[in-house]
N, C-alpha and C positions, 0 to 999 in steps of 0.2 A: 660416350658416343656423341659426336656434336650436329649438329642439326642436318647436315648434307651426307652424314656417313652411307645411309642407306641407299640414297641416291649413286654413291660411289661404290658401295657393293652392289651393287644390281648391275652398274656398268663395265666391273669388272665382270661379273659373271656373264653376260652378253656376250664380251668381247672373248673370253674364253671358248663360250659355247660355239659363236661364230666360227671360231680357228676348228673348233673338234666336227662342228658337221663340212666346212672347206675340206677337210683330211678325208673323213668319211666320204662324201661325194668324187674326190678325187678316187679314191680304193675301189669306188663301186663301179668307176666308169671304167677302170682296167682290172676289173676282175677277170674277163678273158683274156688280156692282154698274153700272148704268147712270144716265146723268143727260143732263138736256138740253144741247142745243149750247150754252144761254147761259149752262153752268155749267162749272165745273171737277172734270176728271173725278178719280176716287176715285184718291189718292195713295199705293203702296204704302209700306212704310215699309221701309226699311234700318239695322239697329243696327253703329252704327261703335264699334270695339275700342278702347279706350288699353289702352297698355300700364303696368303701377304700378310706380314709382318702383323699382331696384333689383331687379328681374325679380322684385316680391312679388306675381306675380298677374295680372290684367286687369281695366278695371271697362268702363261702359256709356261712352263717349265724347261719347254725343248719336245725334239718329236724323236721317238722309237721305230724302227722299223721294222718291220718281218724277215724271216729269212732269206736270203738272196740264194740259196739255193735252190728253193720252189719246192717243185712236184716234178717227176719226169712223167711228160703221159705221150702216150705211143700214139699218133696222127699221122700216119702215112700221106695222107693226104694234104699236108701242111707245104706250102713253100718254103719254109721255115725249119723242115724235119733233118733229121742227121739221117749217114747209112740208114740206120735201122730204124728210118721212122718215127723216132724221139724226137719231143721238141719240150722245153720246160715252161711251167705255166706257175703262179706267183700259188705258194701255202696260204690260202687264205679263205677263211668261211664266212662264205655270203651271207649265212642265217645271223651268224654272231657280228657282221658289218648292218645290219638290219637293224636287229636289238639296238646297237651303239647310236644308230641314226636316230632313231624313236625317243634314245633317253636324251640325244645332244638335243634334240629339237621340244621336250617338255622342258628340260634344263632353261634353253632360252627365251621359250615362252612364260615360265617364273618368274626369271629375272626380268623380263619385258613386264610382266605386269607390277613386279616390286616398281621398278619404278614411276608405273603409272600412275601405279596407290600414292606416293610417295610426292609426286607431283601435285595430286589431287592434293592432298594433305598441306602442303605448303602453300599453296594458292590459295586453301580455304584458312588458312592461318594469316595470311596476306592482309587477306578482307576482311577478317575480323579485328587486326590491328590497322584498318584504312578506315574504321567508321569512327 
């Protein structure tokens, strides 16, 4: 591992974490998002991990989506409702968009601090090779 590696794993892992809570944030803002039954409903999104080459890191893999079929739930009162009062709303559980948000956000907080250590560490290394 050569002297800036950790610096570049840390910044991969940032820049992942960043993507995974963007997605997340995006999910939670239309988790009521409703739409007609002859539409497909709002598709949560999931950020898949690769791992980089030589354990240097992680980067974004691609994104997954949820079912575009939803949930049908009966809202008569929907502008949006069919005959019978249907209207479809995105499969997707708040509590387990929760969870995900909490680990993306310790995730990029690790990797914020790997690299702070990391920083520290080479500047004091600096100054000890500057006297």
């Amino acid at each position: 591992m050569g002297a800036f590696d950790a610096l570049s794993i840390a910044n991969s892992g940032l820049g992942f974490h960043q993507t995974w809570l963007d997605a997340l944030s995006y999910n939670i803002a239309n988790a009521n998002t409703i739409r007609p039954t002859s539409q497909s409903a709002f598709q949560a999104q999931m950020v898949v991990a690769q791992p980089l080459a030589g354990g240097q890191g992680v980067a974004v893999g691609g994104l997954a989506y949820s079912d575009a079929q939803g949930v049908i739930v009966n809202d008569p009162n929907s502008p949006l409702a069919d005959a019978n009062g249907n209207v479809r709303a995105p499969a997707m559980d708040m509590s387990a968009q929760m969870t995900q948000l909490i680990m993306a956000q310790r995730g990029f907080q690790a990797s914020a601090q790997v690299t702070k250590y990391a920083q520290d560490t080479y500047s004091t290394a600096i100054g000890i090779g500057g006297r």
